[in-house]
MARTINU-144214 format. One record per residue: x, y, z negated of N, C-alpha, C in turn. Coordinates in steps of 0.02 Angstrom, whole numbers, plus 50000, padded with zeros to 5 digits. Atoms other than C-alpha are relative to their C-alpha. Layout:
<sites>
XYZXYZXYZ ...
</sites>
This chain:
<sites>
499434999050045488665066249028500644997650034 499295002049988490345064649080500404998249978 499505004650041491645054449032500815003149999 499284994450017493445063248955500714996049981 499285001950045495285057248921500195004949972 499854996250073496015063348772500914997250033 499215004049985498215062548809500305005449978 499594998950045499375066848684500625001050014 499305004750007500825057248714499934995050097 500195001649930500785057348928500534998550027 499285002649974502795051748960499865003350069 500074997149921502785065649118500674997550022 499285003749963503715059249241500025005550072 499574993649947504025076449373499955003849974 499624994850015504905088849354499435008449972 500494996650005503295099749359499375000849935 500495002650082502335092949206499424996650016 500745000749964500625085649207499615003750022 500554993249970499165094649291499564998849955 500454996850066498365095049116500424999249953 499645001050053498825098648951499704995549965 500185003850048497815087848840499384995250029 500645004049995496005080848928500035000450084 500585000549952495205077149086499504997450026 500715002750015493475074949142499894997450078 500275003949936492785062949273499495003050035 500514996549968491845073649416499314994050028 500405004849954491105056049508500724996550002 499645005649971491805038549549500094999050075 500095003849931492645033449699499984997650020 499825006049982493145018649703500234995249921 500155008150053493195001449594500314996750027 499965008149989494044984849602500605000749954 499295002350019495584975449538500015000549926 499505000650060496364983549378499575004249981 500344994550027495154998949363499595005650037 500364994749965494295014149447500345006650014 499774992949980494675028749528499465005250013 500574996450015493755044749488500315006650029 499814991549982493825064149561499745001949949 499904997550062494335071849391500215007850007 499724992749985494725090549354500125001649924 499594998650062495975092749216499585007249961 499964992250036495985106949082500445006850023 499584993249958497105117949175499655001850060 500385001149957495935116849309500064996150079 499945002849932496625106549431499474994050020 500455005849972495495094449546500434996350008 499765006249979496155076749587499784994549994 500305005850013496065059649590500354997249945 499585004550062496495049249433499444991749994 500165009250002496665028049440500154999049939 500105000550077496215022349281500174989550008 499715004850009497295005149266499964996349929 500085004650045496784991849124500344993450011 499875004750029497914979649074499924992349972 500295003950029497274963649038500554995849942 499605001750061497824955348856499974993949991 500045006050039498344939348804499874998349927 500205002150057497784930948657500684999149957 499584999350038499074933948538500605005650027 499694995549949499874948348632500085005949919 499784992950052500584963048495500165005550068 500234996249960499854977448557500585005550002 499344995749995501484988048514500574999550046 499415005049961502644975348615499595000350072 500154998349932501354978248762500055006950000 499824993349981501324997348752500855000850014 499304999249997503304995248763500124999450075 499905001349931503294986448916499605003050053 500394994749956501964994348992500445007250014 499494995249999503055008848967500575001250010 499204998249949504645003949030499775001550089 500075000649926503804998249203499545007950029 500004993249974502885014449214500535005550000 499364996249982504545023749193500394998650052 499515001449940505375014249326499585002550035 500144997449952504055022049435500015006050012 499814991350000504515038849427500095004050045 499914997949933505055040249585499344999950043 500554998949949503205039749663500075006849976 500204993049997502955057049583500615004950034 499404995249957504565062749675499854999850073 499895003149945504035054549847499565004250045 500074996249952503815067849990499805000450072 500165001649915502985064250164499454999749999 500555000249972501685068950271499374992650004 500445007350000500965049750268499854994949949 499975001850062501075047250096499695003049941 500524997750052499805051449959500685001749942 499654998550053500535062049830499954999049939 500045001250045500805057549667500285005849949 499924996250058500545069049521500275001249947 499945002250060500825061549371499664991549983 500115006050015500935045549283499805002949903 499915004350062500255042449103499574996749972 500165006050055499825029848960499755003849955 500424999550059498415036648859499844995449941 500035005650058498155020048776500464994550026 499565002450030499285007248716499994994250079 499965007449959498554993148878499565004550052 500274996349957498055009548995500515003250037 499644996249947498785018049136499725004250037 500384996049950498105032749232500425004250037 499514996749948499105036549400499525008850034 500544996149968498385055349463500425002150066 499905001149899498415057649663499665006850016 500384994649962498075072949777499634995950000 500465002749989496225069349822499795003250089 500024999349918496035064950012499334996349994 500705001149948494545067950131500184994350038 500255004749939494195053550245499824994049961 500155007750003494045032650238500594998749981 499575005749985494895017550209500354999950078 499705001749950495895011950371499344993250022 500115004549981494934997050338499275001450023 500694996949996493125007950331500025001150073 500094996449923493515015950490500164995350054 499655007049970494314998050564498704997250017 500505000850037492324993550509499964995150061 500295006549953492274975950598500075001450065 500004999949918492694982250777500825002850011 499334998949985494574982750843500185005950041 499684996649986495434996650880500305001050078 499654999949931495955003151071500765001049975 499145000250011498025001251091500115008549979 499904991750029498185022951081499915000549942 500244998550036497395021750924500574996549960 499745004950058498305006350848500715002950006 499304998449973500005015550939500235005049934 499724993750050499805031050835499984998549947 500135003150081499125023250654500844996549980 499485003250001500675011950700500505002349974 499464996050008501895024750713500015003649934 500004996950045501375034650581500354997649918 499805004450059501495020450445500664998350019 499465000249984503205016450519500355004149965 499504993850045503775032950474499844999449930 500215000850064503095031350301500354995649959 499775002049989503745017050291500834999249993 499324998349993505535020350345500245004649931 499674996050046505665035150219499914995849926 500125004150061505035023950075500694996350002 499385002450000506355010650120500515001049979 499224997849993507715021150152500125004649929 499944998250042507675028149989500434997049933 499525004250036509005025549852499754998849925 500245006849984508325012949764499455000150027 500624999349967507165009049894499324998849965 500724999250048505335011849852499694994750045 500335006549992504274994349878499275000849987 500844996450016502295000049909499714989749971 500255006150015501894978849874499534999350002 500955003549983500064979849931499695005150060 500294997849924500064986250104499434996650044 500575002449981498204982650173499595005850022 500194992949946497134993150269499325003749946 500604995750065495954997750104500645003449977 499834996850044497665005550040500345006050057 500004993749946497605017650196499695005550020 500434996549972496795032050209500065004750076 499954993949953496235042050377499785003749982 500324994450022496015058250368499335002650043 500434997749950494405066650406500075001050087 499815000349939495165071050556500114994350062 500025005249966495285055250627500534997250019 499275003049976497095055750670500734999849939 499415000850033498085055750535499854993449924 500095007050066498415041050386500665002649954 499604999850072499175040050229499904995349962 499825004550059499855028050113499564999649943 500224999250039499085027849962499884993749934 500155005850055498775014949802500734994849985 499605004250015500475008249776499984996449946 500185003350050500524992749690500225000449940 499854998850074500784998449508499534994749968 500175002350041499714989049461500124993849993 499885005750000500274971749514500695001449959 499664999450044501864979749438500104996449908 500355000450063501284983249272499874991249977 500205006150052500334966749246500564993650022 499345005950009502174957149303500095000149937 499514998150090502824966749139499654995449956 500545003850051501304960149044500114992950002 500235006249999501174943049104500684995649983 499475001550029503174941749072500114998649937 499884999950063503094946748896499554998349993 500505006150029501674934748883500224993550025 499925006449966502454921048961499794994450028 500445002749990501344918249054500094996450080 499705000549951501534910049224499825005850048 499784993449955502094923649373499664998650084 500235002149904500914920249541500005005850010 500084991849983500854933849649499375004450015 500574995749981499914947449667499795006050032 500104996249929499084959549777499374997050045 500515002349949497814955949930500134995150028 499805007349973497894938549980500224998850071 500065001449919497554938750184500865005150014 499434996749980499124951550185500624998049952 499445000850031500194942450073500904995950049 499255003549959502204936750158500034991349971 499925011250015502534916350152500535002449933 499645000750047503964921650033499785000449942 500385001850061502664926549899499484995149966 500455005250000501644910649933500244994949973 499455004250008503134901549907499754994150071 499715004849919502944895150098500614997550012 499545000849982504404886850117500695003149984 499544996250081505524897549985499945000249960 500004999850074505874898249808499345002249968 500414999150048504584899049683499965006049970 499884993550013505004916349625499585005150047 500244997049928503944930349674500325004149990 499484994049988504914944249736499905001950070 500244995849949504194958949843500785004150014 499554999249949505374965749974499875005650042 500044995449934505544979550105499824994350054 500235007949935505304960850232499304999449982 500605001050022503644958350115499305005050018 500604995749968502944975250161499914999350070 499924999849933503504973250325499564994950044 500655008550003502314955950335499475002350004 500665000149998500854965050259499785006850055 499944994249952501144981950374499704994950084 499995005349954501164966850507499144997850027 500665002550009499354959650450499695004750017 500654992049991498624977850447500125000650096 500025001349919499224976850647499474993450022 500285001849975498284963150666499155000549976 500394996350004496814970550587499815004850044 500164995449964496674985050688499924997950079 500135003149950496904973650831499504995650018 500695004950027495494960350783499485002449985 500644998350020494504970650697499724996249930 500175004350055494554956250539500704999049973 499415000550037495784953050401500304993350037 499595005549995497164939250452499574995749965 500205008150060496564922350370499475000149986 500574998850039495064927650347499604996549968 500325005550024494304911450293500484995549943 499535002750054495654906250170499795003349926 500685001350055494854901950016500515003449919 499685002950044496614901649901500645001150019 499174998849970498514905949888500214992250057 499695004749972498764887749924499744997550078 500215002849940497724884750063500305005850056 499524994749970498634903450139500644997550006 499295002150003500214896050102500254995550042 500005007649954499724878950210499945002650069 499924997649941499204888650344500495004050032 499384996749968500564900150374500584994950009 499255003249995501924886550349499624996550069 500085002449922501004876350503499945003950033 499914995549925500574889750607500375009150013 500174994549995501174904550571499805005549992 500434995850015500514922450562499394999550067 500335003149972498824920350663500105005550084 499734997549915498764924850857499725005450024 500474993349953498174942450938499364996650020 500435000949965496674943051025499974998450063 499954999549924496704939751210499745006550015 500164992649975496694955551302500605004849976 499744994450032497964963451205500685000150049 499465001949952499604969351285500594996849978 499385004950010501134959851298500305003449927 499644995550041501974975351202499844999249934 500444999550051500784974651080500074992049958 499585008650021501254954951056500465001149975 499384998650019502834958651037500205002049933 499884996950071502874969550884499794997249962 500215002450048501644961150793500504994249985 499595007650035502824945850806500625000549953 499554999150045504184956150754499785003449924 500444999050056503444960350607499734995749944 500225005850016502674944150561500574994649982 499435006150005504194932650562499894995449936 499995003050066503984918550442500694998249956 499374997850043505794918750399500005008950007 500044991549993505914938050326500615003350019 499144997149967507804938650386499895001950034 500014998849917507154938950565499215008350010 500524994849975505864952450531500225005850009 499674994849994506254969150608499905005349932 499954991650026506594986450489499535003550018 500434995049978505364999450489500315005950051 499564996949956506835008850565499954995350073 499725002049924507074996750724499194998850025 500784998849967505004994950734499975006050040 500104993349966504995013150774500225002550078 499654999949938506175010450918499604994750041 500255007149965505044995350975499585003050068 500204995849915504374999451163499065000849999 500665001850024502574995951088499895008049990 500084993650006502765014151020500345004050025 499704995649961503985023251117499674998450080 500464999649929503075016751298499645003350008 500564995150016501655023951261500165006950031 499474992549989502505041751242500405001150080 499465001049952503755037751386499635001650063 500495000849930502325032951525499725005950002 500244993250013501535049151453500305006850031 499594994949970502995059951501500284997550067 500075000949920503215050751673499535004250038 500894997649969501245056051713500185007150005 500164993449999501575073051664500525002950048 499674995449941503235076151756499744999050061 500185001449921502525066451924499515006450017 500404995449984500955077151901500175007249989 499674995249979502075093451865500344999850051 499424998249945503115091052016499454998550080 500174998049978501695089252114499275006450021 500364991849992501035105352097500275005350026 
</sites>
């Protein structure tokens, strides 16, 4: 038996409408954790996709009208995912609020892995980590540079997919949902830690050595974009043995983001550091990453090889 949403009252947020009018039915699960599940669904109009089914969690004395409110402003401020256009970026369909402490984001539905599946405990050769690099860069960049910039707040290599193909990645799972349960946990007044994937969180949301306030950043993605480099380089999450914000928080303020592997190249040093910075002033732009010699060398030495070896022919 299959399981159906019933949506009435779906606040579309593009220009296009939803890709159903009233129901859709869960084909198979894909994925689980966090806030809810994600299922390959196929509307009443007949479209296939993916739809993340986001639950809310409620405080004890919480008026369920005063959370559907807020729930419903912060999914309106995201409006702009279903506008957001690029090759390296999972498309977004539609946003809506079937129930009053529910959210169901629907997504083209992409072939391949995780980043972190295909990462699967063994590190990445530099070509590999060059191009993944670049790609998210650009992704990246156009997110940023967008007026008001768009803030993915849970960049980690589970919210990456490759494609079957092997060479291409895409964005995917922006944090709506750490969103969302700010709104909630505001109008519960409840206290505000941050949230998201721990091993890829920035010192500024740890409150390393800055304000108590959390507040995600174009510098913040740029931190956890950072971590996923040293993932693909390692082969294991950053920190991996950190139990606890606070004990993440202790370690980065003494040492740091943690050190490459030996073996790796200088170049390859380099970026990750720019990237990493524990003050986020000093961390480069996804714009000036792109220019970083880590990913343009590569390319460069490439078109040396080919003219030397065209010119002697």
């Amino acid at each position: 038996m299959q399981i159906f949403f019933h949506c009435l009252n779906s606040h579309p947020l593009r220009p296009e409408g939803p890709p159903f009018l009233e129901r859709w039915d869960a084909v198979r699960l894909i994925g689980r954790g966090g806030f809810g599940e994600v299922h390959e669904v196929r509307t009443d109009t007949g479209v296939t996709c993916a739809a993340k089914t986001l639950r809310l969690p409620l405080q004890l004395g919480d008026e369920l009208p005063s959370v559907s409110t807020e729930i419903h402003r912060a999914v309106e401020s995201e409006r702009n995912l279903c506008r957001l256009r690029h090759p390296n970026i999972v498309r977004f369909l539609h946003i809506a609020q079937p129930e009053p402490a529910a959210v169901v984001v629907f997504m083209e539905l992409l072939d391949g892995r995780t980043l972190e599946r295909f990462i699967d405990n063994k590190p990445l050769d530099e070509p590999k980590i060059r191009d993944f690099s670049e790609q998210i860069c650009r992704a990246l960049l156009y997110l940023h540079s967008r007026q008001p910039p768009v803030i993915h707040r849970d960049i980690n290599c589970s919210n990456m997919i490759v494609r079957a193909d092997n060479t291409r990645i895409k964005l995917i799972d922006f944090g709506l949902s750490i969103k969302l349960e700010q709104s909630v946990s505001h109008m519960s007044a409840s206290t505000q830690s941050p949230k998201g994937t721990l091993n890829f969180m920035a010192p500024e949301l740890l409150g390393a050595g800055e304000s108590d306030s959390v507040q995600y950043s174009r510098e913040s993605d740029i931190w956890a974009f950072g971590c996923s480099v040293f993932q693909m380089a390692s082969g294991a999450r950053p920190f991996a043995n950190a139990r606890s914000f606070l004990e993440m928080a202790q370690l980065i303020d003494r040492k740091g983001a943690p050190a490459l592997p030996n073996g790796r190249s200088a170049e390859l040093r380099d970026f990750y550091s720019r990237c990493t910075a524990k003050d986020r002033k000093r961390r480069r732009s996804a714009q000036e990453l792109l220019g970083h010699e880590f990913l343009t060398g590569g390319k460069l030495k490439t078109r040396l090889l080919s003219s030397l070896f065209g010119a002697g022919n």
